[in-house]
N, C-alpha and C positions, 0 to 999 in steps of 0.2 A: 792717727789713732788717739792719741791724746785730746786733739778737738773734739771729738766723736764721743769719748768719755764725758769730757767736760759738757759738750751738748748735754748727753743724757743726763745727768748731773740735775741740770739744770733745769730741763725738761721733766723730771719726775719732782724734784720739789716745789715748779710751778703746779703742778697736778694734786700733789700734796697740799698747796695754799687750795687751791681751787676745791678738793673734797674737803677740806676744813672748815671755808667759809659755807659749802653744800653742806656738812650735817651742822653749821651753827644756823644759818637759815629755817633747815628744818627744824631746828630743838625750837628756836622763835615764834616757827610757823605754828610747830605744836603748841605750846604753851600759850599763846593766844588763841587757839581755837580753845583752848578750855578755859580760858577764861572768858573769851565771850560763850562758851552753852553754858560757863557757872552764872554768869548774865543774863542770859536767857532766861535760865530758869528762874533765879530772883525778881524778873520782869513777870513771868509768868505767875508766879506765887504770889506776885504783890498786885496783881489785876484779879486775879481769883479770889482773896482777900476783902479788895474794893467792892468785889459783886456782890460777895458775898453780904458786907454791910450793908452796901446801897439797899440790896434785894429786904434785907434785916429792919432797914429803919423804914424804909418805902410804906409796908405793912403796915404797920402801927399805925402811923402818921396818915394815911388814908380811913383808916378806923375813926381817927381821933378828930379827922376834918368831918366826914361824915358827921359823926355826933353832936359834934359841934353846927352842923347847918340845923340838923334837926330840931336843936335845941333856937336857932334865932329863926326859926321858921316857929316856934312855942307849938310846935306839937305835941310836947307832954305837959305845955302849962304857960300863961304869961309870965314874961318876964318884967323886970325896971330896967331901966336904962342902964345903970351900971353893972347890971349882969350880961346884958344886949352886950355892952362897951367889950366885957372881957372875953363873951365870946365871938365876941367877930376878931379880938386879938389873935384868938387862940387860934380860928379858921385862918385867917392870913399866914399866921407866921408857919402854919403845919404847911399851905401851899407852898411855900418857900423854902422850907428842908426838903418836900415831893420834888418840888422842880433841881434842887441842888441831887439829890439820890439819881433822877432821872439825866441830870449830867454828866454825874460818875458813870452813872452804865454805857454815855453814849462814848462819852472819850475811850472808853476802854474798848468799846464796842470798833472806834473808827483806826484805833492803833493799832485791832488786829485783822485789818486788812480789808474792812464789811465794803460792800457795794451794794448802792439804792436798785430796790426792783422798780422798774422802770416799763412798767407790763400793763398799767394802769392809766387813764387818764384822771388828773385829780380837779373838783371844783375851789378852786382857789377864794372865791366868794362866799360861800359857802363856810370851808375852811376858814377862813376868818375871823367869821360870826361863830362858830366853835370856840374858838380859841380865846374869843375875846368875853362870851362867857363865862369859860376855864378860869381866867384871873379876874373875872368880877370882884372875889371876895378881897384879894389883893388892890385892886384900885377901888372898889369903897371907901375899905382902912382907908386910906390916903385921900381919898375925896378928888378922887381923880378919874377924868369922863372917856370915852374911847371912840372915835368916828371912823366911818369909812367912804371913800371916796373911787367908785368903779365904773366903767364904763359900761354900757349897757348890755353889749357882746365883748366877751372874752372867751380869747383860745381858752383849751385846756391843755396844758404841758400835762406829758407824761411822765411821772415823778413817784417816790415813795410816800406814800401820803404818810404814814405816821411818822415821819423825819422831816415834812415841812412841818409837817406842825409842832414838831419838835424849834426848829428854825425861827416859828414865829410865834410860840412862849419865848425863849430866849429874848429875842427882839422888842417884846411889850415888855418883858420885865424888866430889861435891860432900859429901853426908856422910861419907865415908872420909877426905876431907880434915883434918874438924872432929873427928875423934876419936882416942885415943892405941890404941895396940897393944893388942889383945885389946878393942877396943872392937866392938859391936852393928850391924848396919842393920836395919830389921825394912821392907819394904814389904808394904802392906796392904789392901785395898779393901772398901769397905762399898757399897751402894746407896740412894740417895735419889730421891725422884721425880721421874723423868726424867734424870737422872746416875749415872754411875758416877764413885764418889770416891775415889784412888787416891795414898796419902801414904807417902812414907819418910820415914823416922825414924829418932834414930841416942841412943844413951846417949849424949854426949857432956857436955863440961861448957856445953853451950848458947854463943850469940856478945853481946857485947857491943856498946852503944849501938848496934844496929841497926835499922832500921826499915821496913819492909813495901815504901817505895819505892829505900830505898837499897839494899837486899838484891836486887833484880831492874832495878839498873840494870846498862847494859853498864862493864865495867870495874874495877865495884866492887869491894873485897877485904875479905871478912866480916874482923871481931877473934876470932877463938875466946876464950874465958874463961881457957881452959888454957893457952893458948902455942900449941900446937900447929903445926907448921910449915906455911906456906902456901905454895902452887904454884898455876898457871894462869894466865890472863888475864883471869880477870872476866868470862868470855861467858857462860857455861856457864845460867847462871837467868835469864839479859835471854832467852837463846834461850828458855827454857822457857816463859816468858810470853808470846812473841810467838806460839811456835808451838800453845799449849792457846788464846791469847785468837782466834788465824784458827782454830779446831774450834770456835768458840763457846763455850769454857767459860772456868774462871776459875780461876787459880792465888793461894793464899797459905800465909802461912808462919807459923810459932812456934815461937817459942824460951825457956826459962827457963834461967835460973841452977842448974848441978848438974841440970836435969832434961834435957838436950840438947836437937836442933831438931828441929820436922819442918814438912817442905813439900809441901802437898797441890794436887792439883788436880781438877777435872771433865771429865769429858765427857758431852757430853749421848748420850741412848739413844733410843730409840722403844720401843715396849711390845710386843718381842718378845725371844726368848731364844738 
């Protein structure tokens, strides 16, 4: 009788530990879910925020490029050359906040979940010569030239077209970054089975101790060889990967010393033209 006692005994204040550690579990459980939805939500307010801005400065600053070409196109009048000077500063560096605005919208865009429509086939050739328009006023400034190198027939992947071309501003401005005045960009594309492979490339003096995951982290800021001045935020190639790795392909990069960089990526194709 006594063992029987002592069992039970024993038996209820294991039960006793066991609901103890059951409701401190739960008080833990709880108390982390609310601090991750008071997280949430800080995550949430601070990307509505950024849209907010990006959307804020976007405006203007398409205003301001605008007026700006008008004016070195001397549609309301000739200009001297030191007015020419200031406003082709002014048109550059406005492309340069658009394209930084247009990054904020994309990272925020890709952190909350988006997926490329994929319903389209896009001319990648095409595409290029757009793009490479786009940053004319930017490699002006710089005194810097842009080629392309395509084969005669290429597939068309089906992709989001306004996100490749997101993909390849980033890419051209990315290498107009890492190179001095009168420097090269060549974008290119070859075909491999089942992808179209699609790299810029730049004479530059190539970047320094970098490495395949630090170069396509967000934030990061390449070392140019040369000096070469830097600008942006560091989006610009985290975007590029996140947005070729949701099309299913796959982006990377290379660079040498004195041979400059290039960063390629895929898209996958179907076996039509």
């Amino acid at each position: 009788m006594t063992v029987s006692v002592v069992a039970i005994v024993t038996l209820l204040a294991a039960l006793g530990g066991v609901a103890w550690a059951l409701w401190r579990t739960r008080r833990t459980a709880a108390r982390l879910t609310a601090q991750l939805a008071r997280c949430q939500e800080t995550v949430r307010a601070r990307n509505e925020l950024l849209a907010t801005l990006a959307h804020e400065v976007r405006t203007p600053l398409t205003i301001i490029r605008s007026a700006s070409e008008v004016m070195i196109e001397e549609t309301p009048g000739p200009l001297v050359d030191r007015q020419r000077k200031f406003l082709e500063s002014i048109r550059a560096n406005s492309l340069r906040l658009i394209q930084f605005s247009e990054n904020m919208l994309a990272t925020i865009k890709v952190d909350q979940g988006w997926e490329p429509d994929r319903t389209k086939a896009i001319d990648l050739r095409r595409l290029a010569r757009e793009v490479a328009q786009l940053m004319q006023p930017l490699l002006e400034q710089r005194r810097q030239t842009i080629r392309f190198s395509f084969p005669s027939l290429l597939s068309r992947p089906r992709a989001d077209l306004s996100w490749i071309r997101q993909v390849l501003v980033n890419l051209v401005h990315n290498a107009a970054k890492h190179i001095a005045e009168g420097g090269m960009i060549v974008i290119s594309a070859t075909e491999q089975e089942g992808a179209v492979v699609v790299t810029v490339s730049d004479n530059g003096t190539g970047l320094v101790g970098t490495t395949r995951e630090q170069l396509f982290r967000e934030f990061y800021q390449e070392q140019p060889l040369s000096g070469v001045g830097q600008e942006g935020a560091g989006l610009g190639l985290a975007i590029v990967k996140t947005v070729i790795e949701r099309h299913g392909g796959t982006v990377y990069a290379g660079t040498s010393p004195g041979a400059g960089t290039m960063v390629s990526f895929t898209l996958p194709v179907e076996n039509t033209r």
